[in-house]
C-alpha positions as CSV (number, residue, x, y, z in Angstrom):
1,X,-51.6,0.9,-145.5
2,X,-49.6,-0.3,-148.1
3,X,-50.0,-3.9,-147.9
4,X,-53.6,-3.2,-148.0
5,X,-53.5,-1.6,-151.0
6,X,-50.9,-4.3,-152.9
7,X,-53.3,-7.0,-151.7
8,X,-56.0,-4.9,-153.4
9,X,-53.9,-4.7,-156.6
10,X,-52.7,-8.5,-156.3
11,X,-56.4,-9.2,-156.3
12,X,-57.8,-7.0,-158.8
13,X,-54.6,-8.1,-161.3
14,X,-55.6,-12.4,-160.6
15,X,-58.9,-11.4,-161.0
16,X,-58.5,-9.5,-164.7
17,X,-56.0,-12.5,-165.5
18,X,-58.2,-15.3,-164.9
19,X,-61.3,-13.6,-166.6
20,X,-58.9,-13.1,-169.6
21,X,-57.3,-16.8,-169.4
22,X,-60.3,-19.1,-168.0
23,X,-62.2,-18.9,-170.9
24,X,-60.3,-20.3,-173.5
25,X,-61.5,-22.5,-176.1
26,X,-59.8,-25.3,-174.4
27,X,-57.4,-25.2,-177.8
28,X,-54.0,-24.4,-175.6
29,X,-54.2,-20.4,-176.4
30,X,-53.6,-19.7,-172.6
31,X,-50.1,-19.7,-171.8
32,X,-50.7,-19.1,-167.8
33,X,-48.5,-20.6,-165.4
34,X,-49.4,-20.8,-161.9
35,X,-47.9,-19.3,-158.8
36,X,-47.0,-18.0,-155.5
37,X,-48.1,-15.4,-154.1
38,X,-45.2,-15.0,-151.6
39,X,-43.5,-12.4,-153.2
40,X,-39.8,-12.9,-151.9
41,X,-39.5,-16.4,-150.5
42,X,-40.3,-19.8,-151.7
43,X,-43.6,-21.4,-150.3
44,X,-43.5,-24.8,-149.3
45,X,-47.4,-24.9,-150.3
46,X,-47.8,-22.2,-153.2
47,X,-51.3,-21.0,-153.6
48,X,-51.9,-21.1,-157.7
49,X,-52.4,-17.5,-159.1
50,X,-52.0,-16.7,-162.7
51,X,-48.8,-14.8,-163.2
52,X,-49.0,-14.3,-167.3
53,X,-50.0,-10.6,-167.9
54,X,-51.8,-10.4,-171.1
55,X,-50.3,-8.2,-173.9
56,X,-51.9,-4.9,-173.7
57,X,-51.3,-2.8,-177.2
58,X,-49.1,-3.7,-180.2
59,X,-47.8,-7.5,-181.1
60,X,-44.4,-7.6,-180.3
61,X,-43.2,-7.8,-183.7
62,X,-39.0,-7.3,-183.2
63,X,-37.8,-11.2,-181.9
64,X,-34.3,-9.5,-181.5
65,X,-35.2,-6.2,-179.3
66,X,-37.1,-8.6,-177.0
67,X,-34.3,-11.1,-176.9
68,X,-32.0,-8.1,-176.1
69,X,-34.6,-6.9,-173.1
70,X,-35.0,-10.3,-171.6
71,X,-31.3,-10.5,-171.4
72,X,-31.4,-7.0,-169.8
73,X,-33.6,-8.1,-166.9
74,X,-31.6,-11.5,-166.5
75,X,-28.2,-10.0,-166.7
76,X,-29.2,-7.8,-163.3
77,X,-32.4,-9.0,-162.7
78,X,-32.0,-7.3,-159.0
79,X,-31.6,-3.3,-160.5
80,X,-34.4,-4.5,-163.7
81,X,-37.9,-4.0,-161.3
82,X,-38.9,-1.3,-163.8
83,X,-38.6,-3.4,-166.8
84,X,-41.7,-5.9,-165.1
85,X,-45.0,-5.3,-165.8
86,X,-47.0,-4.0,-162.9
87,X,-49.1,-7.0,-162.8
88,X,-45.7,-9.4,-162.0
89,X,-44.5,-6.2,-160.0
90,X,-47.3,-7.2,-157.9
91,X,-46.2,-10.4,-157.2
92,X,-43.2,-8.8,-154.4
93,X,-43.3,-6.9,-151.8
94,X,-42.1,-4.0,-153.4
95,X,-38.6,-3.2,-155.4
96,X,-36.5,-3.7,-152.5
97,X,-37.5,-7.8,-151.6
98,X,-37.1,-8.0,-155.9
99,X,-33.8,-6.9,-155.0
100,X,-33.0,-9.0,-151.9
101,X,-34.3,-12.2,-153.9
102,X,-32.1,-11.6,-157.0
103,X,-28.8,-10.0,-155.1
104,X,-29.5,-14.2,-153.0
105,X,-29.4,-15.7,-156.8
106,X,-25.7,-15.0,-157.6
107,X,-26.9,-14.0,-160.9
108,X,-23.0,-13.4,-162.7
109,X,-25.0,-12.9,-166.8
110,X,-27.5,-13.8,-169.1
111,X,-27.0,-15.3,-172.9
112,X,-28.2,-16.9,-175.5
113,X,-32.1,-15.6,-175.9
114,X,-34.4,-16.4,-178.8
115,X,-37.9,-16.8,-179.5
116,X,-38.5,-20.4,-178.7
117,X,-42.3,-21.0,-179.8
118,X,-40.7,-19.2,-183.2
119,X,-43.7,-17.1,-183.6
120,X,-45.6,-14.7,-181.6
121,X,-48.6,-15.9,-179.0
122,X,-52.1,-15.0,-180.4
123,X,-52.2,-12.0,-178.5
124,X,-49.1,-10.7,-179.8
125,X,-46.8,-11.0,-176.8
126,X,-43.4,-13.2,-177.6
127,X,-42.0,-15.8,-175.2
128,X,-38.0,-16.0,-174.8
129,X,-35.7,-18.7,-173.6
130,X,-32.3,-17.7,-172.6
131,X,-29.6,-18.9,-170.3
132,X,-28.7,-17.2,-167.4
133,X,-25.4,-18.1,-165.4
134,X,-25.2,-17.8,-161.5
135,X,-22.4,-18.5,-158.9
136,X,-24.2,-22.1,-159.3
137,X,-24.3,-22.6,-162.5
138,X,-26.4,-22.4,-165.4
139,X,-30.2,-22.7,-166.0
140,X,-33.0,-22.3,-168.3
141,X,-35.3,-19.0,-167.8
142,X,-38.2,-17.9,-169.3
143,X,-39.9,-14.6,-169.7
144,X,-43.4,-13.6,-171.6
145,X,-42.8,-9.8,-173.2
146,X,-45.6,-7.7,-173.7
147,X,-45.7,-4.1,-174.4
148,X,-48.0,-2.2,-172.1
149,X,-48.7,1.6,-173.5
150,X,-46.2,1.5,-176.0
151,X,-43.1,-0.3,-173.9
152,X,-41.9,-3.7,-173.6
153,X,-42.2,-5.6,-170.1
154,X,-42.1,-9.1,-168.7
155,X,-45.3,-10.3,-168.5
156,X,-44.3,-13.8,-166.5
157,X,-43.5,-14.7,-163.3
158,X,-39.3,-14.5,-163.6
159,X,-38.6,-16.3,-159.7
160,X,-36.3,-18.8,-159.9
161,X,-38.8,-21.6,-158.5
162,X,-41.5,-20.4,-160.6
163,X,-39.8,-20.1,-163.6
164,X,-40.7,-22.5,-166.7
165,X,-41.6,-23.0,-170.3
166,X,-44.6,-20.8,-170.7
């Protein structure tokens, strides 16, 4: 029953984000980065589904808060599930594989976040760069935020293998 209804949600999310992001002027103004819709693993073949949840009330107008809140998720990205948007929440199979995917990452902290594009996107959502140090080593993340009913989120796909400049 309730894989039924997340496929239902997955679908009816892709479906609102590629009515909102296919029909662009063709200027660059979509920001969409494609996916996979296997929630917890990596696929070998990924099947391309838009992962960039549109902002959905106010521009994101405070480049430090949202700094600070993409450094939140990235710091313990395994106990942050609620700070995603329920459209990239959509893209696991629930809190508990987020979890088993990030606790796998040896995620140690996250530093160094700043508004890279300088300004906000046109509709008002703000993309960060930071750095996040694993076990591994270092690497480049980035994360849309969006505020959704009056809170911020990550509005992008935040897997390790999906993960790039937006």
């Amino acid at each position: 029953m309730f894989g039924a209804v997340a496929a239902v949600v997955l679908i009816a999310a892709t479906s609102i984000v590629i009515v909102l992001t296919g029909g662009g002027d063709g200027g660059g103004e979509s920001q969409a980065q494609e996916s996979s819709t296997a929630p917890s693993t990596p696929s070998s073949s990924p099947t391309p589904v838009s992962s960039a949840v549109p902002n959905a009330g106010k521009p994101v107008t405070n480049f430090s808060n949202a700094g600070d809140f993409v450094l939140d998720y990235y710091s313990d990205p395994a106990g942050q599930w609620d700070l995603l948007a329920p459209g990239i929440q959509a893209l696991w199979e629930g809190r508990q594989a987020h979890e088993q995917y990030w606790d796998a990452q040896g995620v140690e902290y996250a530093q160094d976040a700043y508004v890279y594009k300088e300004k906000p996107n046109a509709d008002g959502s703000l993309d960060i760069q930071i750095r996040m140090v694993t076990e591994d080593g270092e690497r480049t993340m980035y994360a849309r935020v969006v505020r959704l009913n009056g809170e911020l989120r990550i509005g992008s796909d935040t897997r390790v293998e999906h993960n790039r400049e937006l």
